[in-house]
C-alpha positions in Angstrom: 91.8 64.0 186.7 92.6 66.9 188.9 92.9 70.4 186.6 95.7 72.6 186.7 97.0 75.6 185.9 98.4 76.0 182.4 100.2 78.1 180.0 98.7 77.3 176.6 99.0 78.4 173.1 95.9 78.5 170.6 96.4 78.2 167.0 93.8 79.4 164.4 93.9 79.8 160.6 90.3 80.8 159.8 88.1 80.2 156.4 89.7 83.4 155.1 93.1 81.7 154.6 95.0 84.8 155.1 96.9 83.6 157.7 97.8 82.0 161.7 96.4 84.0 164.9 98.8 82.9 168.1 96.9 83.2 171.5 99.2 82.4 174.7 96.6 82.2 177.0 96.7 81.3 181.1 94.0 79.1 182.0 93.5 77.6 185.9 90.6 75.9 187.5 87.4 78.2 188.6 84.8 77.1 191.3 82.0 77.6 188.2 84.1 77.9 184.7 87.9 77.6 184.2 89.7 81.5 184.0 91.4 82.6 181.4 94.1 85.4 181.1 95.4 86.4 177.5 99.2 86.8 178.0 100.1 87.4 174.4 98.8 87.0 170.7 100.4 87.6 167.4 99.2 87.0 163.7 101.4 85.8 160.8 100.2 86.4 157.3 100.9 83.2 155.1 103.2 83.1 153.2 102.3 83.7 149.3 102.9 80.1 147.6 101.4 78.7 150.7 98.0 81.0 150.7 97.5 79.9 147.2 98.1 76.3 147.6 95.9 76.6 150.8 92.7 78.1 148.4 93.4 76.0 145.7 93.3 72.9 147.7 89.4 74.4 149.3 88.2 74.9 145.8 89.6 72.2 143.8 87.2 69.9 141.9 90.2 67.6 141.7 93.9 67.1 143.0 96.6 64.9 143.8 97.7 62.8 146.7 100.8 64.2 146.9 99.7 67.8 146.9 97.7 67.1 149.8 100.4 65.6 151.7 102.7 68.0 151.0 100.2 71.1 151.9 99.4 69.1 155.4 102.8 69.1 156.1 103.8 73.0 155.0 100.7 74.0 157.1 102.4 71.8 160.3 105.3 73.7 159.4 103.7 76.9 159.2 102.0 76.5 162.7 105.2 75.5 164.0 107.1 78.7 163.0 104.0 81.1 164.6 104.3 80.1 167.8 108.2 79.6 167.9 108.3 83.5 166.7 105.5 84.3 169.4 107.7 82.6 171.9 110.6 84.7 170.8 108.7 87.8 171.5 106.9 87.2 174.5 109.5 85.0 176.0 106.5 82.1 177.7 107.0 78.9 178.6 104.4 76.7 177.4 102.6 73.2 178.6 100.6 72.5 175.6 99.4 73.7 172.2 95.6 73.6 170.5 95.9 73.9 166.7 92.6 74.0 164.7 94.4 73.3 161.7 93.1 74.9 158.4 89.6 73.4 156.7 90.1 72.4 153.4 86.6 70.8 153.7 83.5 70.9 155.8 80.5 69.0 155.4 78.4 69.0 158.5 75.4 67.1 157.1 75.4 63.7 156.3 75.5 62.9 152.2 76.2 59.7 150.4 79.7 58.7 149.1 80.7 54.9 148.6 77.8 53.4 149.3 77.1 55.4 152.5 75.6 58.6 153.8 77.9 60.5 156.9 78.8 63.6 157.6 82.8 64.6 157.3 85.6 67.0 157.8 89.3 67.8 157.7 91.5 70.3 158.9 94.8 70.2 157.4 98.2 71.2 159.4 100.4 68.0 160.4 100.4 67.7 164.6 103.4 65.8 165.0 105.4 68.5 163.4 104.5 71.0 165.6 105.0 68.7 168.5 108.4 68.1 167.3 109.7 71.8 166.7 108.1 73.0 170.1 109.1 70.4 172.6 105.0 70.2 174.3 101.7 67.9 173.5 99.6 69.5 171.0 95.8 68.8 170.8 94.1 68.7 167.2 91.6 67.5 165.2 88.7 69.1 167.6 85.5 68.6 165.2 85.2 64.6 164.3 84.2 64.3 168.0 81.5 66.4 168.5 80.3 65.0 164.7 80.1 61.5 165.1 77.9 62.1 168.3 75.3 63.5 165.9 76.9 67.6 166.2 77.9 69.3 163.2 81.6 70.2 164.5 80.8 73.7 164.9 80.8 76.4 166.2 83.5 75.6 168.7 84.1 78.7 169.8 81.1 78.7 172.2 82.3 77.4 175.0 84.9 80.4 175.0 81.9 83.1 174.7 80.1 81.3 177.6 83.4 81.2 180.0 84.1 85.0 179.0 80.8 86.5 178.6 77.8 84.9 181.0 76.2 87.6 182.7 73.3 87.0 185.0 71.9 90.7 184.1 72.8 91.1 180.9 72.3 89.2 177.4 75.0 89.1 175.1 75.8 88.1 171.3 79.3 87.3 170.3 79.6 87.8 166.8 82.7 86.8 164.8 83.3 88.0 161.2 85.9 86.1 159.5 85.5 84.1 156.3 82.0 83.0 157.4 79.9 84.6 160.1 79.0 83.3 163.0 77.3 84.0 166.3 76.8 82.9 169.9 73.7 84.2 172.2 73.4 84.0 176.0 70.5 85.0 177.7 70.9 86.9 181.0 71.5 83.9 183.2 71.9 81.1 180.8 73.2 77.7 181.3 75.6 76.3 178.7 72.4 74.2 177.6 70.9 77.6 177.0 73.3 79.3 174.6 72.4 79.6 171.0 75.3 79.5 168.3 75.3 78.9 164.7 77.1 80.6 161.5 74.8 83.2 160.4 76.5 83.1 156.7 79.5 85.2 154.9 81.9 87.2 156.5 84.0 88.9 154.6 84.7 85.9 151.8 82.1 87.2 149.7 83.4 90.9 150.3 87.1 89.6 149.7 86.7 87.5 146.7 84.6 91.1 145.4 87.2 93.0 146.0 90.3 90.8 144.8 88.1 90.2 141.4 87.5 93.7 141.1 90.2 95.9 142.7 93.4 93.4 142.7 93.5 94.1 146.3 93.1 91.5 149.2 90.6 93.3 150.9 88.3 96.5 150.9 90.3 98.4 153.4 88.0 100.1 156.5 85.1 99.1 153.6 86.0 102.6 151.9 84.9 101.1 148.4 81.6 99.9 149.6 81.1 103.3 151.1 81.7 105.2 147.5 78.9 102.5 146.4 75.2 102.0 146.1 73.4 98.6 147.3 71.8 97.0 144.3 68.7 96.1 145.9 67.7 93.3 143.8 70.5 90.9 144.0 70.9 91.6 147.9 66.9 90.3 148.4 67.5 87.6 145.4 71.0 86.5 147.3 69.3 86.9 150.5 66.8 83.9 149.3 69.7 81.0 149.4 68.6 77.8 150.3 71.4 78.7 153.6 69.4 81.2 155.3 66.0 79.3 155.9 67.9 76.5 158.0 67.1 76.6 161.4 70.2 76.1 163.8 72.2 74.1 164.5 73.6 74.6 161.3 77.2 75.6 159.7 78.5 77.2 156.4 82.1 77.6 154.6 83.7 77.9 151.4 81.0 75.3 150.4 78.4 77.7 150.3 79.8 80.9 149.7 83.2 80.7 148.3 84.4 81.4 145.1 81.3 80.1 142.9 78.9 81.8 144.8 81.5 85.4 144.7 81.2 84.5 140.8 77.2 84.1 140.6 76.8 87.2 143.0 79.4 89.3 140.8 77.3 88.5 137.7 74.3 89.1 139.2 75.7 92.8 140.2 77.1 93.6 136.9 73.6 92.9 135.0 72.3 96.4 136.9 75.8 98.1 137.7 78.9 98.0 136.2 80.4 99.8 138.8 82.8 97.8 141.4 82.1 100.1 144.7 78.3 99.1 143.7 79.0 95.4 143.9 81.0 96.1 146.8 78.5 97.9 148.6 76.1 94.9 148.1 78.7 92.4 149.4 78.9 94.0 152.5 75.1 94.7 152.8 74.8 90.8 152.4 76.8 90.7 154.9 75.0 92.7 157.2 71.6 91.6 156.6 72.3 88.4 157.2 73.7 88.9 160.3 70.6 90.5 161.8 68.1 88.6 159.8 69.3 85.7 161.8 69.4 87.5 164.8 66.0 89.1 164.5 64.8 85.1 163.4 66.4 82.9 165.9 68.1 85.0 168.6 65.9 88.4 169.0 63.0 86.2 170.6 65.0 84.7 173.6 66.7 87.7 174.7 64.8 89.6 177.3 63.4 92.8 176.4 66.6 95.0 178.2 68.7 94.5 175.5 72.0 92.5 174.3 75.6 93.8 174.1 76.2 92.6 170.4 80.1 92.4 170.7 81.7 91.7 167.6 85.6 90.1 166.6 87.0 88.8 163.7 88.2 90.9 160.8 85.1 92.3 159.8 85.3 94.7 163.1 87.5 96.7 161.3 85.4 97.2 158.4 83.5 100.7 159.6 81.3 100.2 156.7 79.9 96.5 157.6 79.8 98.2 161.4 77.4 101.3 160.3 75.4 99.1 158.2 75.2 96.4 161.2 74.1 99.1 164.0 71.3 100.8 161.5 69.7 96.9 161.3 70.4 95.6 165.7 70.1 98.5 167.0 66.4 99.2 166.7 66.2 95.6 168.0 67.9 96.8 171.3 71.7 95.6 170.7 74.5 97.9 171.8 77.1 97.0 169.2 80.5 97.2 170.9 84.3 95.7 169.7 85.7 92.4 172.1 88.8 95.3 172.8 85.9 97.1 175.4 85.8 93.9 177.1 89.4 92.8 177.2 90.1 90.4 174.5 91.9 92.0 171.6 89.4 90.7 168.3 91.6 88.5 166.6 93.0 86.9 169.0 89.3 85.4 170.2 89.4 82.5 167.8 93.2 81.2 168.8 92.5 81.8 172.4 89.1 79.1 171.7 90.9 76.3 171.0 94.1 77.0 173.6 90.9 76.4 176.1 89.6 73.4 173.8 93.0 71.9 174.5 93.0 72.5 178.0 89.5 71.1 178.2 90.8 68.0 176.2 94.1 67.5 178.8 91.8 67.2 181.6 89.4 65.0 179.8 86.6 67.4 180.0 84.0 67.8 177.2 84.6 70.7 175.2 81.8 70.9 172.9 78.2 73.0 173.7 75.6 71.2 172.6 73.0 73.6 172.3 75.6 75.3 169.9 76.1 72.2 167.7 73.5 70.1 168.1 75.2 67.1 169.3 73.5 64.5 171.4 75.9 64.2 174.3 78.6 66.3 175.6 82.2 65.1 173.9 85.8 65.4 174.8 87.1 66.9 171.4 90.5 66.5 169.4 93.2 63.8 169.6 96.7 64.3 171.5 100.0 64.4 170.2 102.4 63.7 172.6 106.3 64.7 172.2 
């Protein structure tokens, strides 16, 4: 199939829950790498009943049928709405929508259930309704592909860093901080084959939970109550010791790992030396930040040629100055310039919508979208299934 120009919107609700990220993104054929142009990109908190139905569906031991129906449907709803009211804004006319949906489950190794062992996922947010309301195809359901060809279904995102951010004199790290952490390396000069990407661990969810346990807030603003706090050494190199952190990549985490149980574990764990909440704080977002480089100095730092990396980082942990200082005091003396996606035109939350608006495009013209190097697949996969209008 020949490719073509397109106008194409990227929908993202990420594994902090807090809401939809619209990317209206340009994308035309390129003689090495399609090019993208960000026209537009809006966020959209969720609403209140739907952001607690949306966590209490991720960290339910049981529920109903009907409740999961109904929440598949709101969220198709909800995804529907964000992109009408970015299209009311930014007056675009669109070809074709990429919705990641929102993971209520992840489990990207195989484990038994019924009588056989397989690996599984879902992302929730009913395609056919946003089809409906916006009048284009839509292209969902991106990680049972790359899974069922022996990758773990993420990180997807790679494929953007290596269309933006290849540089044949320069390495560079993408790191995103949402819920969970994660990271994409390319060497000076890399092939796709060569990039390394894998969730280095929590984002902010840890922080978050923290902080919304603690505070009553949703999150620790700028990290201002981390800064009032000490690190508690001992739970941040007993935390650091999860079973998580010795895997080798390919590997992904989510609210399976470090959601609300672990936030309960690692509060009590802070509150048998400090009773003060800036001090647990403080040692959520140093968990953070250790994390990060650890895997970095582990898996990344090695392959990276001794001029450096631009460590660019996105997601909503950019805007945590604390998490920031704490980063640059651990990469930098490893030779990363830590800089925001904003110094190299892509706005930081908009990275993650604008993915899957090329993941879609890839999918229209029947092109693999998946890096296996990143996920660990066996063969290249075209990802997601098409809903037509």
């Amino acid at each position: 199939m020949r490719t073509k120009t397109m106008t194409v919107a990227g929908v993202m609700s990420g594994t902090s829950a807090d809401g939809v990220d619209v990317a209206v993104v340009r994308i035309s054929p390129g003689k090495a790498r399609p090019q993208l142009t960000l026209l537009a990109h809006e966020g959209f908190p969720y609403p209140a009943p739907l952001r607690r139905a949306v966590l209490a569906a991720m960290n339910a031991a049981a529920t109903s049928t009907a409740e999961l129906a109904r929440l598949n449907w709101r969220l198709g709803i909800a995804y529907a709405e964000a992109v009408s009211a970015t299209l009311q804004r930014h007056r675009f006319k669109l070809d074709l929508v990429g919705c990641h949906g929102q993971t209520l489950y992840h489990q990207a190794r195989a484990e038994k259930y019924a009588g056989r062992k397989f690996a599984c996922t879902w992302q929730a947010g009913e395609a056919t309704a946003i089809a409906a309301v916006l009048g284009v195809p839509v292209v969902s359901n991106f990680r049972p592909a790359d899974m069922l060809v022996g990758g773990q279904g993420a990180p997807l995102v790679a494929l953007l860093d290596y269309v933006l951010f290849a540089d044949t004199l320069r390495g560079r790290v993408l790191q995103n901080i949402g819920g969970i952490a994660n990271l994409t390396a390319i060497p000076a000069g890399a092939t796709p084959d060569q990039v390394i990407a894998f969730d280095t661990g929590p984002g902010n969810m840890v922080m978050d939970a923290l902080t919304q346990e603690l505070l009553g807030k949703p999150f620790d603003r700028n990290g201002a109550s981390a800064a009032r706090g000490i690190v508690i050494q001992p739970v941040l190199a007993r935390m650091l010791c999860h079973a998580y952190f010795s895997l080798k990549p390919p590997r992904t985490a989510g609210r399976e790992q470090f959601g609300r149980t672990y936030a309960a574990q690692f509060l009590v764990a802070c509150q048998r030396h400090s009773r003060n909440p800036e001090d647990a704080l403080a040692t959520a977002t140093a968990l953070t930040a250790e994390s990060i480089a650890a895997s970095y100095r582990k898996f990344v730092h090695p392959r990276m040629k001794k001029r450096g990396a631009d460590y660019i980082v996105s997601g909503g942990g950019a805007r945590n100055a604390t998490l920031m200082a704490m980063l640059a005091q651990r990469l930098e003396p490893m030779g990363c310039e830590l800089a925001a996606s904003e110094e190299f035109g892509l706005p930081a939350q908009a990275k993650e919508a604008a993915a899957f608006a090329l993941l879609a495009w890839q999918t229209w013209h029947r092109l693999p979208g998946n890096v296996r190097a990143a996920t660990g697949a066996a063969r290249a996969a075209i990802l997601g299934q098409v809903t037509y209008v």
